[in-house]
C-alpha atoms as a printed R data frame, in Angstrom:
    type eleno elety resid chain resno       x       y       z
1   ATOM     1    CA   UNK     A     1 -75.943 -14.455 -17.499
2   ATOM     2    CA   UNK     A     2 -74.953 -17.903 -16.663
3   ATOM     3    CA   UNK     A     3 -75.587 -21.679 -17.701
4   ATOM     4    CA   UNK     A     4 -76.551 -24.410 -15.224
5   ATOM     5    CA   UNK     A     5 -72.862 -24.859 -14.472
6   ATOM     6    CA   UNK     A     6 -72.332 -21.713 -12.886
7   ATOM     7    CA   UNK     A     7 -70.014 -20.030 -15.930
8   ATOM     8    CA   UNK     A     8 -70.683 -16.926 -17.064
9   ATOM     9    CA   UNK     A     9 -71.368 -16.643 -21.143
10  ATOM    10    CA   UNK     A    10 -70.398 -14.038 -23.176
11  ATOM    11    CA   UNK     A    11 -72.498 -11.979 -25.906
12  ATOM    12    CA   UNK     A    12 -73.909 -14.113 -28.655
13  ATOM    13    CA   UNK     A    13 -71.835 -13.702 -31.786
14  ATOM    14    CA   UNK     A    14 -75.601 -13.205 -33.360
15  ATOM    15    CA   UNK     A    15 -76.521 -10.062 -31.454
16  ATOM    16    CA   UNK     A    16 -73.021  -8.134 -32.439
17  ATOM    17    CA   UNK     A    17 -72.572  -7.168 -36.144
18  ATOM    18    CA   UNK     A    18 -71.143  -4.440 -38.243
19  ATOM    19    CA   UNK     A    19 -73.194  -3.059 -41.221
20  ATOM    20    CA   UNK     A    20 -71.131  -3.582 -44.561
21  ATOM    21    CA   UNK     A    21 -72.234  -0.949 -47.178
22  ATOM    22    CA   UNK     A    22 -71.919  -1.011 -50.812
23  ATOM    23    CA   UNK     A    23 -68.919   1.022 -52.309
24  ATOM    24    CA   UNK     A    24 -69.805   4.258 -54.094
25  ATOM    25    CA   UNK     A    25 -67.567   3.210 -57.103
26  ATOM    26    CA   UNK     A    26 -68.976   0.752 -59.445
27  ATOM    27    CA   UNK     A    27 -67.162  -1.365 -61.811
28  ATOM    28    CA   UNK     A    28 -64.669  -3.431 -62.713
29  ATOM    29    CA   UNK     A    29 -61.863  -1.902 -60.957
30  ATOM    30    CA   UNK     A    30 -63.673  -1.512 -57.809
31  ATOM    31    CA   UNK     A    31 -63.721  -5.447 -57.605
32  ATOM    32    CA   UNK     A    32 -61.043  -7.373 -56.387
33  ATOM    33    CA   UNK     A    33 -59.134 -10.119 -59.063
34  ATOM    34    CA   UNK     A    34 -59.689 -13.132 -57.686
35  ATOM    35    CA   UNK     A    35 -60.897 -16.217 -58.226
36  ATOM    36    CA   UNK     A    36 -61.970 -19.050 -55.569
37  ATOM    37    CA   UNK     A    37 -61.657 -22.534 -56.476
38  ATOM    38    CA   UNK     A    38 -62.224 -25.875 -55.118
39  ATOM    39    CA   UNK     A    39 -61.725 -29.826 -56.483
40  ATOM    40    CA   UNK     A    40 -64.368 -31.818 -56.821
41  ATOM    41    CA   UNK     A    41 -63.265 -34.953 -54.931
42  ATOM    42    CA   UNK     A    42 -64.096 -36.888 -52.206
43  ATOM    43    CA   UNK     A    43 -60.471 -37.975 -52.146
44  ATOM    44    CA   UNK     A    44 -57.495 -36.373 -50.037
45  ATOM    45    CA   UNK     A    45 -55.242 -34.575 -52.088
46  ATOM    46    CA   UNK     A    46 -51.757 -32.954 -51.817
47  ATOM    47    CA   UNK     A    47 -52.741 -29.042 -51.567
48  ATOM    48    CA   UNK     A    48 -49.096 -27.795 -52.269
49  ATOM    49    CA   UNK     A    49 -49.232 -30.168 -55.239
50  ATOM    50    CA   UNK     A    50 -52.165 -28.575 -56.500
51  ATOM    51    CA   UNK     A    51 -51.686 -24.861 -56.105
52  ATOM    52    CA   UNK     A    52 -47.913 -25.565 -57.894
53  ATOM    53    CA   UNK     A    53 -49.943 -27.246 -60.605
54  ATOM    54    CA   UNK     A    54 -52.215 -24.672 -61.192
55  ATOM    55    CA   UNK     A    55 -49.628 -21.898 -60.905
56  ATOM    56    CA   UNK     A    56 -47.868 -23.430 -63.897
57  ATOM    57    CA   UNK     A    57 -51.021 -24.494 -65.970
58  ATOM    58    CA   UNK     A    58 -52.750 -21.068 -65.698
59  ATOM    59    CA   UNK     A    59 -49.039 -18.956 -66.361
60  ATOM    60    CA   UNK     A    60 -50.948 -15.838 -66.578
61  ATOM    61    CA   UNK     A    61 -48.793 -13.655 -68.415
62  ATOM    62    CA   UNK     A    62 -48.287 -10.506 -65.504
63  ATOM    63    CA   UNK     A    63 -48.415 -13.469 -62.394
64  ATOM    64    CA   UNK     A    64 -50.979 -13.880 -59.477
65  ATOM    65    CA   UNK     A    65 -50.761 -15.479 -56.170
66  ATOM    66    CA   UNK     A    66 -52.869 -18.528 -55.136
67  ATOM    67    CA   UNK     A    67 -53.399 -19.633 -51.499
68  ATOM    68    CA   UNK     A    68 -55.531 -22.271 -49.494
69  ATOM    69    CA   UNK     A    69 -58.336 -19.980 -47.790
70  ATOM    70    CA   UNK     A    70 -60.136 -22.879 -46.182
71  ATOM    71    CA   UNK     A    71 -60.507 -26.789 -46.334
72  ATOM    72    CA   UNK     A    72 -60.799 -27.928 -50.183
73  ATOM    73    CA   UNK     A    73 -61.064 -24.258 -50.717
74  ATOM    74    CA   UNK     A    74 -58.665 -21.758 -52.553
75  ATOM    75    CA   UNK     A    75 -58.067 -18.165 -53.851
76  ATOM    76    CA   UNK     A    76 -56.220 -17.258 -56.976
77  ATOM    77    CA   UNK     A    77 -55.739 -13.359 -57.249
78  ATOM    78    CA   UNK     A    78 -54.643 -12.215 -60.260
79  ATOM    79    CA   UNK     A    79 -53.067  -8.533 -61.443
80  ATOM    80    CA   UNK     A    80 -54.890  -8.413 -64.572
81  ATOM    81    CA   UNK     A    81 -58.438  -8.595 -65.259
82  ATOM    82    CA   UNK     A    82 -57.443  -9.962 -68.842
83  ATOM    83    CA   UNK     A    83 -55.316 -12.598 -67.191
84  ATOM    84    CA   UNK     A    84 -58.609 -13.968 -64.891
85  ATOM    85    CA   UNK     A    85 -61.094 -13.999 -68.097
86  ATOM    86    CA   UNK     A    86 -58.752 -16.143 -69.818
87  ATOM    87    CA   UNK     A    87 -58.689 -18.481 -67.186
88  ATOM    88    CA   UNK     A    88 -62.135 -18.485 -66.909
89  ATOM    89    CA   UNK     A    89 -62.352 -18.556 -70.783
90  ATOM    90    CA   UNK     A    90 -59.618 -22.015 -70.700
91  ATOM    91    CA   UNK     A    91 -62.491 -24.183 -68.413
92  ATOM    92    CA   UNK     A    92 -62.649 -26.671 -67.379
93  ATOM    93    CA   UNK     A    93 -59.804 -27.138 -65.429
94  ATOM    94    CA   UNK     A    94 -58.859 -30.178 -63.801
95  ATOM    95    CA   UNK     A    95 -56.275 -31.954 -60.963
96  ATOM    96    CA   UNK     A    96 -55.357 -35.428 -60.893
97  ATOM    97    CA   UNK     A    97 -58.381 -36.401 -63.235
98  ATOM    98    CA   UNK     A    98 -60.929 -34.524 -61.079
99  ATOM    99    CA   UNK     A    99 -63.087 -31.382 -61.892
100 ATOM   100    CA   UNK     A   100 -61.656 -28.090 -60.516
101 ATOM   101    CA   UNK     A   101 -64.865 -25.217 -60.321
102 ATOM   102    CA   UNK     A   102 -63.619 -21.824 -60.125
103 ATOM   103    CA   UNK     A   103 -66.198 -18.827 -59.354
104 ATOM   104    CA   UNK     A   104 -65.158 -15.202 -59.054
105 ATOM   105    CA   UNK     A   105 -66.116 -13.897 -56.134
106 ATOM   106    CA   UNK     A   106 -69.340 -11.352 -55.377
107 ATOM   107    CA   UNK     A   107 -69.215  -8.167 -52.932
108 ATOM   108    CA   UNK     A   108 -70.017  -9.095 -49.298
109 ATOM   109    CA   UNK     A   109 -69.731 -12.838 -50.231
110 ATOM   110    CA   UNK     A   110 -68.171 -14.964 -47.883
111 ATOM   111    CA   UNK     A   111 -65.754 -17.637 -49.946
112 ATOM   112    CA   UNK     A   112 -67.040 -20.858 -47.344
113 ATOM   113    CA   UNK     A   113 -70.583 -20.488 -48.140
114 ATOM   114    CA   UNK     A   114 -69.911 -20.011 -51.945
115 ATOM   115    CA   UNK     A   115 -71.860 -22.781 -53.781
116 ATOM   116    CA   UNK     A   116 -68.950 -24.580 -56.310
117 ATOM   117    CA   UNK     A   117 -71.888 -26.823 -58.590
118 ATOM   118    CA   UNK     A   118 -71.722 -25.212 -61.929
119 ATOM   119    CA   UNK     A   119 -68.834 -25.043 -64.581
120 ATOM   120    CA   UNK     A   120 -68.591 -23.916 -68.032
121 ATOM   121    CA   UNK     A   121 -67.715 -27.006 -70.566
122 ATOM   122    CA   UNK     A   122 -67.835 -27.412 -74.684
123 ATOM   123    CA   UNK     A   123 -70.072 -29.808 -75.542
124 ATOM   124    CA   UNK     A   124 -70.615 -31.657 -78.625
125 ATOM   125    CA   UNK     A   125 -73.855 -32.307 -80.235
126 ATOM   126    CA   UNK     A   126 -73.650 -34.747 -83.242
127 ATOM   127    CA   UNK     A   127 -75.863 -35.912 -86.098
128 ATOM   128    CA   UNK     A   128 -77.982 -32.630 -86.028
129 ATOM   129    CA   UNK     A   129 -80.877 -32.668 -89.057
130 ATOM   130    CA   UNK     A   130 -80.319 -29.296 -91.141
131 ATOM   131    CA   UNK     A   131 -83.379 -28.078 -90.192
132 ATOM   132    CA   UNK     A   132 -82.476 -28.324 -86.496
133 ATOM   133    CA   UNK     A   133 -79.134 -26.347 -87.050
134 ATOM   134    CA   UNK     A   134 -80.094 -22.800 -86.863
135 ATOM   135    CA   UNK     A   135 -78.754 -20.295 -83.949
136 ATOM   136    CA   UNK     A   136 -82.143 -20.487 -82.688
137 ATOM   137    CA   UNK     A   137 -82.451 -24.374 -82.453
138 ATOM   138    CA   UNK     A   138 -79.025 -25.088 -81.275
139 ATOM   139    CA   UNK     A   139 -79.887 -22.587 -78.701
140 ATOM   140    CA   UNK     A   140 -83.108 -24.138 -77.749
141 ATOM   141    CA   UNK     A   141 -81.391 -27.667 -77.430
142 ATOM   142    CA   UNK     A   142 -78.122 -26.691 -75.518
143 ATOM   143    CA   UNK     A   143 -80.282 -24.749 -73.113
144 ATOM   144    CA   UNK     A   144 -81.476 -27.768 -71.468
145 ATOM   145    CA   UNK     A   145 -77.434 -28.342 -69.777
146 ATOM   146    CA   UNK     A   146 -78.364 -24.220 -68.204
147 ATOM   147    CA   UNK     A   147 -77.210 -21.596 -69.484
148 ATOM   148    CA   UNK     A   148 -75.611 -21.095 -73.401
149 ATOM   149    CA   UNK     A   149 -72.250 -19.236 -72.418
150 ATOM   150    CA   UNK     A   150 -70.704 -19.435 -76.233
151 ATOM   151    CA   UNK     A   151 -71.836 -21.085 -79.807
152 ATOM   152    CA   UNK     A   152 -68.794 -22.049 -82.152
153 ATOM   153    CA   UNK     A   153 -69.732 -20.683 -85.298
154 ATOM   154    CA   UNK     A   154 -67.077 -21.913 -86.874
155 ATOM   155    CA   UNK     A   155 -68.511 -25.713 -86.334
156 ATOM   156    CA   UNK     A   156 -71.946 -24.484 -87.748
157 ATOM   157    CA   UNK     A   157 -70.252 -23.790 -91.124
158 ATOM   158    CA   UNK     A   158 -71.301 -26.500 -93.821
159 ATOM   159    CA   UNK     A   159 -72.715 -29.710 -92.966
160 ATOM   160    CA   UNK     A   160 -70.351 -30.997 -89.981
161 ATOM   161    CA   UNK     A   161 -70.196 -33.592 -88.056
162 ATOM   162    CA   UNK     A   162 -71.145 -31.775 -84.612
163 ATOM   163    CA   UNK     A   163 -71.689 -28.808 -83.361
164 ATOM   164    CA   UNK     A   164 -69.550 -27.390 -80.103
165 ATOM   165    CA   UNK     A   165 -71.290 -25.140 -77.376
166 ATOM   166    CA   UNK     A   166 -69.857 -23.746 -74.325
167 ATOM   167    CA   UNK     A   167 -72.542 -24.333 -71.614
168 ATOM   168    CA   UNK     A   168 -72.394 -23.242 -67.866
169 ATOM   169    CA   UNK     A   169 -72.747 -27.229 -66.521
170 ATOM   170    CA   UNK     A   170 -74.399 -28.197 -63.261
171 ATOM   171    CA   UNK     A   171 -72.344 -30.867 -61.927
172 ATOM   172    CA   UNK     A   172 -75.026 -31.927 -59.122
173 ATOM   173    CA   UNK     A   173 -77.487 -33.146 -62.557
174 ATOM   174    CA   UNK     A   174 -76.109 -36.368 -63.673
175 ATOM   175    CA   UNK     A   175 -74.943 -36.055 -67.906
176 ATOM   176    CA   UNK     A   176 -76.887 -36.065 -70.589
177 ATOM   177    CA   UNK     A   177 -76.300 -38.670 -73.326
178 ATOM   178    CA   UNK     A   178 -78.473 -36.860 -75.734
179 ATOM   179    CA   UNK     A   179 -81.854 -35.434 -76.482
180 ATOM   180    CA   UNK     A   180 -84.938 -36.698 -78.941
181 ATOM   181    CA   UNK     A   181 -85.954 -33.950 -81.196
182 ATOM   182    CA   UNK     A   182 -89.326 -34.400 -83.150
183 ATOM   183    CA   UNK     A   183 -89.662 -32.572 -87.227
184 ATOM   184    CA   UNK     A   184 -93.314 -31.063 -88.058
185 ATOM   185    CA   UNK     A   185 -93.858 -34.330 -89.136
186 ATOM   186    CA   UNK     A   186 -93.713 -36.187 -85.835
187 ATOM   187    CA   UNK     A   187 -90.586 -37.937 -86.844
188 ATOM   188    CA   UNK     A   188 -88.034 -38.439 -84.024
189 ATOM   189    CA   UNK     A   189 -84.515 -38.119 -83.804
190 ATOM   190    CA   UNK     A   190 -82.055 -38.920 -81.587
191 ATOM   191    CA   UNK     A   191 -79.229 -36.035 -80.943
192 ATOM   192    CA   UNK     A   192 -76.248 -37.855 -79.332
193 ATOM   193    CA   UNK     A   193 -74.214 -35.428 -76.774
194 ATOM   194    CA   UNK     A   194 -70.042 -35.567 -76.092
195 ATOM   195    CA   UNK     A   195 -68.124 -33.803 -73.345
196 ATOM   196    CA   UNK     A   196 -64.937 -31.840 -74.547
197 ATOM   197    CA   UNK     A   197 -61.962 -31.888 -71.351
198 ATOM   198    CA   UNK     A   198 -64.505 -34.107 -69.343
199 ATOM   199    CA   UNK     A   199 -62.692 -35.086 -65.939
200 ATOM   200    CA   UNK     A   200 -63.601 -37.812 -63.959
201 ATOM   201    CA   UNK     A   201 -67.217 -39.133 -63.268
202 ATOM   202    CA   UNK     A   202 -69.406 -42.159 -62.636
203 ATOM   203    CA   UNK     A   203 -70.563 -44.754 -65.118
204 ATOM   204    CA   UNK     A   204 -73.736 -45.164 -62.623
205 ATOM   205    CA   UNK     A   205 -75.048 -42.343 -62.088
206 ATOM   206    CA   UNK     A   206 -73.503 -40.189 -64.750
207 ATOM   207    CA   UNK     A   207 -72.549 -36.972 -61.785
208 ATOM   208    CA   UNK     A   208 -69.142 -35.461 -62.180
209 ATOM   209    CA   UNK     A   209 -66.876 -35.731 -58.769
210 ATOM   210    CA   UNK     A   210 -66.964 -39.368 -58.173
211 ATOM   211    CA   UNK     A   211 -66.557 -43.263 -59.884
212 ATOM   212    CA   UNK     A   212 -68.275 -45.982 -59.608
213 ATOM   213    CA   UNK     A   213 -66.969 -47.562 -56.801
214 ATOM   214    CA   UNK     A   214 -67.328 -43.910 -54.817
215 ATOM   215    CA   UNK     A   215 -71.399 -44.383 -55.571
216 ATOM   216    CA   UNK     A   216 -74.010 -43.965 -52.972
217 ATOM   217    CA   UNK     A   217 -75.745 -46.593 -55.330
218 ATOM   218    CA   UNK     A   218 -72.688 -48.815 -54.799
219 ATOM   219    CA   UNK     A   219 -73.166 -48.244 -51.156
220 ATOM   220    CA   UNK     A   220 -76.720 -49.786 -51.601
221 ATOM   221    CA   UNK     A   221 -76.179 -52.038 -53.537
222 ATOM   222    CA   UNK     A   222 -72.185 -54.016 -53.445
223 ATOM   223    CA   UNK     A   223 -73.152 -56.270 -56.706
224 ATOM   224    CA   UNK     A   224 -73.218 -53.122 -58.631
225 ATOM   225    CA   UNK     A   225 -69.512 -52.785 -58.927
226 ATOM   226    CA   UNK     A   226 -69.364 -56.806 -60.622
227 ATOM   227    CA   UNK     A   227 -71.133 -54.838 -63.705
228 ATOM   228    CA   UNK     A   228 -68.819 -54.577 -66.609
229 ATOM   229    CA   UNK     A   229 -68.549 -50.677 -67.982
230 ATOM   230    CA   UNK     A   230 -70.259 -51.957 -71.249
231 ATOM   231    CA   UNK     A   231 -73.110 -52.498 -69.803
232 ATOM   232    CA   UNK     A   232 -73.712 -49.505 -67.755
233 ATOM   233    CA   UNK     A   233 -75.196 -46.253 -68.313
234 ATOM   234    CA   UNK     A   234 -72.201 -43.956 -68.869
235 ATOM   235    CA   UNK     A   235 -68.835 -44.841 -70.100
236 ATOM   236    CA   UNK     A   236 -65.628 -43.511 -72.033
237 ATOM   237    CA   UNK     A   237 -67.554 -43.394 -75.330
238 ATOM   238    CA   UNK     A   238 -69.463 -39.753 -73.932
239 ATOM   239    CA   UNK     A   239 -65.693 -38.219 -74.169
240 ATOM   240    CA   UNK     A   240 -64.953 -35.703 -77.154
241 ATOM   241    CA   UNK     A   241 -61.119 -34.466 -77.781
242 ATOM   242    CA   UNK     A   242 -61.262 -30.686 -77.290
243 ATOM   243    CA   UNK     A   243 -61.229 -28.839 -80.851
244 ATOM   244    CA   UNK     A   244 -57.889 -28.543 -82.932
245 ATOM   245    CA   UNK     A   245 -57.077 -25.213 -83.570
246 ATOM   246    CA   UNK     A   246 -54.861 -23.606 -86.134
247 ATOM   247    CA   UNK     A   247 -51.855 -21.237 -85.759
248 ATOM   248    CA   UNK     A   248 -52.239 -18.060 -87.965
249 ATOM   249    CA   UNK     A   249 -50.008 -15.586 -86.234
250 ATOM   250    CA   UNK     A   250 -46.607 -13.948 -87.353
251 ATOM   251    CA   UNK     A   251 -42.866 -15.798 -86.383
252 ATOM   252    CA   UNK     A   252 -40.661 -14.575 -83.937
253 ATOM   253    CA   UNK     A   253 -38.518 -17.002 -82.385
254 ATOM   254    CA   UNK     A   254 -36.785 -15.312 -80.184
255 ATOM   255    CA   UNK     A   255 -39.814 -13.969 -78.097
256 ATOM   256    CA   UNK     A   256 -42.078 -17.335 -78.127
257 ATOM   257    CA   UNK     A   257 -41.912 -19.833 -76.103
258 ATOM   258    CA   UNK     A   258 -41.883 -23.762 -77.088
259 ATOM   259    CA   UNK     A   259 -43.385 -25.954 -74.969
260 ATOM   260    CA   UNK     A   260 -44.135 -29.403 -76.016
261 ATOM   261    CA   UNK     A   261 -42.259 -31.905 -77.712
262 ATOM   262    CA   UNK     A   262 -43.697 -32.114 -80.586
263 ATOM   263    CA   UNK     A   263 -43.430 -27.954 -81.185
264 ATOM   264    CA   UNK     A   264 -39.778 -28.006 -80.208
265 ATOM   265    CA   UNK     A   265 -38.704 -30.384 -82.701
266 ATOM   266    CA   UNK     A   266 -40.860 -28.427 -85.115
267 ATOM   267    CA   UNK     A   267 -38.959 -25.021 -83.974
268 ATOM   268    CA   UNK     A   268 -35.983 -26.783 -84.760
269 ATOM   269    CA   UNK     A   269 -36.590 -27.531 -88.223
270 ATOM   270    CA   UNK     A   270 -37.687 -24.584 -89.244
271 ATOM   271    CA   UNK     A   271 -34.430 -23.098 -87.496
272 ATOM   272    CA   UNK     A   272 -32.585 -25.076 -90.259
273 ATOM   273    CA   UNK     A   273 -34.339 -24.149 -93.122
274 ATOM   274    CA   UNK     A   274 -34.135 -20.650 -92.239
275 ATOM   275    CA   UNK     A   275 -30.525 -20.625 -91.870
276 ATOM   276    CA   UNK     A   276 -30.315 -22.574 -95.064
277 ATOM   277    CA   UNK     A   277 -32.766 -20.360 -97.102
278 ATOM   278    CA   UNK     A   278 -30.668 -17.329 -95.128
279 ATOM   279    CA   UNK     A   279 -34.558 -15.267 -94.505
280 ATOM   280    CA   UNK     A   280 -35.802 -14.086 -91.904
281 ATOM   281    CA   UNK     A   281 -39.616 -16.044 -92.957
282 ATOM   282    CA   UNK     A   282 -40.685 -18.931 -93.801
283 ATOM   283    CA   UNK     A   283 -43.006 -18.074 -97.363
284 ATOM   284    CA   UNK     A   284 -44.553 -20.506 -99.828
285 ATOM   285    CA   UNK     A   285 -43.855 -23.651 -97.446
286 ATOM   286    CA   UNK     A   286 -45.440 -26.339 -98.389
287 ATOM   287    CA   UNK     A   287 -46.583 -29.701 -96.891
288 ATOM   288    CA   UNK     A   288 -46.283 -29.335 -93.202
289 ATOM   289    CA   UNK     A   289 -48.076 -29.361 -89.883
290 ATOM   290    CA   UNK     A   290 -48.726 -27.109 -87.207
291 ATOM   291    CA   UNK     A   291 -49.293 -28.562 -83.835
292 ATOM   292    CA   UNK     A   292 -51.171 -27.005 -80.677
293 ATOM   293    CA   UNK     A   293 -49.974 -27.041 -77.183
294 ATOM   294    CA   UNK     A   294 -51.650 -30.370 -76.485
295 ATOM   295    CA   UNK     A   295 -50.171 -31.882 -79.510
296 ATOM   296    CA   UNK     A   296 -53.056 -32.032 -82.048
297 ATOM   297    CA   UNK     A   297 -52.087 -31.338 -85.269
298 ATOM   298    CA   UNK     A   298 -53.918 -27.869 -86.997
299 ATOM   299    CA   UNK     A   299 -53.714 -27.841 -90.353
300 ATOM   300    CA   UNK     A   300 -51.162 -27.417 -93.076
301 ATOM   301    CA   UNK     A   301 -49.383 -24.122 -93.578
302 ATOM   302    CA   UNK     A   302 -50.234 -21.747 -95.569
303 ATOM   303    CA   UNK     A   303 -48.095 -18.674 -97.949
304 ATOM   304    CA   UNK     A   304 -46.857 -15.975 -95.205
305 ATOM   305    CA   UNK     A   305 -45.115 -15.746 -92.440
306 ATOM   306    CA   UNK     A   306 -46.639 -17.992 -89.343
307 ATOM   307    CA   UNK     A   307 -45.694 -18.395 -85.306
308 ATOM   308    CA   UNK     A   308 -45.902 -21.083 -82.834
309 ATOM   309    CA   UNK     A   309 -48.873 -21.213 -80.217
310 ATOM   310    CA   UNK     A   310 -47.424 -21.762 -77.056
């Protein structure tokens, strides 16, 4: 067969294919570790800067290798299935301010037509009535992000201030500021919403990926971006710092490692009190703060012996 020029064309790709059959093994084990990833920008980015970045914020504790598979696309392939859930457990993650989506990958899928929309994020929902803070309410109200991935219980103790939920987000619907709810009484209320680890996004049009000046309703309209931030839509104020978490495990400073500044100068007074008190623990200390790996403190300690969090 030949076109009008005389050349003679080879077989369509579309009328060659091999059959790809399911494996008999099911499981776990039969899948392979990985992870794909991509960065939600519209922005050109340094790609060995951002797989050395990620191989030294994720530190899974037996390694894993991470390569670029494609453009904006890459795979991180881990030797241990506990290692790639606690990535996946530590989302969002982000580069340079913008959202990074990681998906693990399905049998027979093809990584460049994976769809990277959805991501799973805490969110914080504040000034709940007590008869709207039941499992079954909270449910019903954090449903409308997508799916409920996790419920901190510990937040639903008392009468708090808010009330955390991981949800699976959908970054191509803009975010939600909050939700009415209406009592048996026809009485509304207005449920304001905050974003734990929220990375970069537009004060427009509220969609994760972009700012303001990247809008296509910028691109419509120019006089848009002589709006102060005050007066728009979305702004800082939908931002909630991640939880603070307290440190309840046993000391062993030799094994531990001590990251941050704050922790290190920490270590090293409690190296000189145990020299001084000559003890290998630190009982019935009184008065002072433990601090997380992103610096918040987490309480005050407690009788028994305690360890760093890394």
């Amino acid at each position: 067969m030949s076109d009008e020029s005389g050349v003679k064309k080879g077989v369509r790709e579309e009328d060659d294919f091999v059959i790809i059959e399911e494996d008999k093994v099911e499981g776990v084990r039969n899948l392979p570790l990985c992870l794909t990833g991509k960065v939600l920008t519209g922005k050109s980015f340094n790609t060995f800067g951002f797989l050395e970045a990620m191989k030294c914020a994720m530190c899974p504790s037996k390694g894993f290798t991470a390569k670029e598979i494609g453009p904006n696309l890459f795979s991180f392939n881990f030797k241990s299935h506990d290692d790639l859930m606690e990535v996946k457990r530590r989302e969002p993650w982000h580069f340079e301010k913008s959202l990074v989506i990681l998906k693990e990958i399905e049998k027979g899928e093809q990584p460049s037509t994976m769809s990277f929309t959805k991501t799973n994020m805490w969110v914080r929902m504040y000034d709940l009535p007590m008869a709207a803070r039941s499992t079954k309410y909270i449910q019903s109200i954090a449903s409308r992000w997508g799916e409920v991935v996790e419920i901190d219980k510990d937040s639903m103790e008392g009468f708090g201030r808010s009330i955390r939920v991981k949800v699976n987000l959908d970054t191509t619907q803009p975010l939600k500021t909050g939700l009415k709810v209406v009592n048996r009484d026809g009485k509304p209320a207005w449920i304001p919403f905050k974003y734990e680890r929220l990375p970069s996004f537009c004060f427009l049009c509220g969609l994760v990926g972009h700012m303001k000046r990247e809008c296509d309703f910028v691109a419509e309209k120019k006089e848009l971006l002589n709006i102060h931030d005050d007066k728009l839509p979305f702004g800082e104020w939908i931002k909630a710092s991640p939880a603070k978490k307290a440190s309840v495990t046993t000391m062993n400073t030799k094994e531990k490692r001590v990251n941050s500044p704050l922790q290190r100068r920490l270590f090293e007074k409690l190296k000189v009190e145990l020299e001084e008190d000559n003890t290998g623990s630190i009982d019935n200390t009184e008065g002072g703060t433990t601090s997380s790996a992103d610096g918040s403190d987490s309480g005050k300690w407690k009788t028994g012996t305690r360890k760093l969090e890394q």
